[in-house]
N, C-alpha and C positions, 0 to 999 in steps of 0.2 A: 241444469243450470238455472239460476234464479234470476226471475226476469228485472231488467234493473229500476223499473219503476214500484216496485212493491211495495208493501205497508213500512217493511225497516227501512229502505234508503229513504223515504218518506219523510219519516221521524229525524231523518240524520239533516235532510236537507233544511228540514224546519226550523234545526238549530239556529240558535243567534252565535255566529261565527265570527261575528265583530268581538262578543265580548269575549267568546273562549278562549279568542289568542291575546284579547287583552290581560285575563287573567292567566293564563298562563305564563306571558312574558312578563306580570308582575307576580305573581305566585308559584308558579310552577303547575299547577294543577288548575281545572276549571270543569264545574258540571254543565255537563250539554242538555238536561231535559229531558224525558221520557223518551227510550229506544224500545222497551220492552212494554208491553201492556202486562197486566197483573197472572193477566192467566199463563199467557207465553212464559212469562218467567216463573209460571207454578210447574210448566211443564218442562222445562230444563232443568230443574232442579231436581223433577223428579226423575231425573236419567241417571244420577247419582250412583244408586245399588246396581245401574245396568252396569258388569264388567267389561261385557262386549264391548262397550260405546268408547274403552281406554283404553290407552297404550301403556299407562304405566299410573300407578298411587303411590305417594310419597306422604311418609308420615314423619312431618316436621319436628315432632319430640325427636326423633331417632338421628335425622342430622343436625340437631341445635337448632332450627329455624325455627322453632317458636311450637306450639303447641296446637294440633289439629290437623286435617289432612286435605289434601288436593289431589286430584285426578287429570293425566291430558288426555284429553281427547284424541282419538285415532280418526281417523277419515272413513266414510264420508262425515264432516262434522254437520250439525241440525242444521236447516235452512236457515234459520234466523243469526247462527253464527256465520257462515256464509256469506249474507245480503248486509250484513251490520261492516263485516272485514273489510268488503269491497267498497262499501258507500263511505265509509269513516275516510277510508287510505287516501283519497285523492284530496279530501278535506284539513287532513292533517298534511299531507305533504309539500305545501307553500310553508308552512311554518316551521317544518324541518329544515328546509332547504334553506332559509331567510336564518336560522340559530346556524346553523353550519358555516353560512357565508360571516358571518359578527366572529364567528371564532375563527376564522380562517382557514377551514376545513376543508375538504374536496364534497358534496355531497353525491354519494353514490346510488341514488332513489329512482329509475325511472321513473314514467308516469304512471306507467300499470302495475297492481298489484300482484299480477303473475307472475308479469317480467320479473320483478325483488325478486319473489320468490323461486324463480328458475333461477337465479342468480345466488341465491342461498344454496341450493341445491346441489348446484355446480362446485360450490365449494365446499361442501361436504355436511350443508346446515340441512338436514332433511326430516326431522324428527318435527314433527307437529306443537305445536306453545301452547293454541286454545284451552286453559284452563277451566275447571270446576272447581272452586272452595267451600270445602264444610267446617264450620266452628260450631263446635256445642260452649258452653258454660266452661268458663273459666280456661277454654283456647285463645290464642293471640300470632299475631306472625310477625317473627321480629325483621331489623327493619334491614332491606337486604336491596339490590338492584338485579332484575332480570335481563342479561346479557347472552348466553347462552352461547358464543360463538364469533368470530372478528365481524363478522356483519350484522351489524344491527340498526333500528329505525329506532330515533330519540325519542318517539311518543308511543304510549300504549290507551287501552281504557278497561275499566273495571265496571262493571254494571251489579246492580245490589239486587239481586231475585228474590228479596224475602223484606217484609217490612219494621223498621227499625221503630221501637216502640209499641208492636205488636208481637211480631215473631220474635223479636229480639231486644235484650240491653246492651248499650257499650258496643264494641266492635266498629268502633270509629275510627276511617280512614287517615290514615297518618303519615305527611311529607317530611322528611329532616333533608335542610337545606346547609350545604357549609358555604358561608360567605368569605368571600377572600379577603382578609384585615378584619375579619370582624365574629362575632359571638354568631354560634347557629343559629338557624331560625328553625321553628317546628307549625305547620299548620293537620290540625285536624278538622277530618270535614265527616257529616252526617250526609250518605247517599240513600235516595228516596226508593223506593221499590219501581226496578224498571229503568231506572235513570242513570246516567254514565258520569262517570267521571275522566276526563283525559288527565294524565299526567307524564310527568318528565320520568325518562327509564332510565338514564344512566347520566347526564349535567346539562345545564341550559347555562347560554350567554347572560351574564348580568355587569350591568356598565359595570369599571374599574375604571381608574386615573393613564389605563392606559391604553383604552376604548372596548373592550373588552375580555372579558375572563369567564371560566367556564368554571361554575360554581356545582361538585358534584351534590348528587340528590340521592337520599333512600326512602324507598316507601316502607308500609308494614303497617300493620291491625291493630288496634289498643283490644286488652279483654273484653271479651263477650262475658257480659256478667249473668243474662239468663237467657235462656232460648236455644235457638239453634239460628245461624247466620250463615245461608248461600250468595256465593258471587260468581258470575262468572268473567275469568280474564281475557283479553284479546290482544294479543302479541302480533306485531307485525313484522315480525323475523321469524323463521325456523331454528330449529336447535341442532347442533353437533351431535 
């Protein structure tokens, strides 16, 4: 068990949580600031070639999601995924709760991160989400929402284990947002090595004429033009 003052919930508490939900609820997406230190995420990335460490590889050319491959993690997942799931979920879960009440929704989130997930489980969501993504040159992930099952949590986060302009070109994070009465909107963002991104997993509340409307969202990678680019995902739902 990872004790809950540690260097990750540390990093998570340091965040400025005013602005994240501010951009969020005007974006959809907001970076939180350094979760990972450089070497932490040298050594996540390098679990990669471990087969043990997954449950399963999915090579996105093969089901049309774009081009490149991703790995889930099987349990026990590394400490730093762990101490990150736990410290994020009770910081993201006011803003869940507050987008579900503007849409009119039931929100179904305890306060514990367990609890969800006993709750997931119970219902038949038991398969693990924690992702690893590899892109070498000229992989992209097109642009898709991870749902996985009728129980799901509206926010996730994506952290960049590898340095963009160094390790890598391109493979810039990419929101498409459909506005209701209106042309899409697309925001790309550039994640730092180490630093997180929270974003919207499947719609978020954006005013309407008629106090509210749930405006759906897809994430997805623009090209990696050289390099190699690690990320890793953090779901906070289990999978069917």
């Amino acid at each position: 068990m990872i004790v809950a003052g540690g260097p990750w919930a540390g990093r998570v508490a340091a965040a400025d949580w005013d602005a994240i939900r501010s951009d969020l609820d005007s974006v959809g997406c907001a970076l939180t600031g350094p979760l990972l230190t450089a070497a932490e995420a040298d050594r996540i990335a390098a679990l990669y070639p471990d087969e043990r460490r997954f449950r399963s590889t999915i090579d996105m050319s093969r089901y049309r999601f774009g081009q490149g491959e991703y790995r889930y993690f099987s349990t026990p997942y590394p400490d730093a995924v762990v101490a990150l799931k736990h410290a994020l979920y009770p910081r993201l879960l006011p803003i869940a709760r507050d987008w579900w009440t503007k849409l009119r929704r039931e929100a179904p989130w305890p306060d514990d991160l367990d609890d969800w997930l006993g709750l997931c489980h119970a219902a038949g969501q038991t398969k693990t989400t924690a992702i690893l993504l590899k892109y070498e040159a000229g992989d992209w992930n097109a642009l898709h929402r991870d749902l996985y099952g009728e129980l799901v949590f509206p926010l996730q986060v994506v952290i960049n284990l590898t340095s963009p302009g160094v390790d890598h070109t391109g493979g810039e994070f990419l929101l498409y947002e459909q506005r209701p009465r209106a042309q899409s909107r697309g925001t790309a963002t550039v994640i730092p090595q180490g630093h997180g991104l929270v974003f919207t997993t499947r719609d978020r509340p954006v005013p309407s004429a008629r106090g509210w409307s749930a405006a759906p969202v897809r994430h997805g990678v623009s090209v990696v033009r050289s390099g190699t680019r690690f990320t890793l995902g953090l779901v906070f739902h289990d999978a069917a």
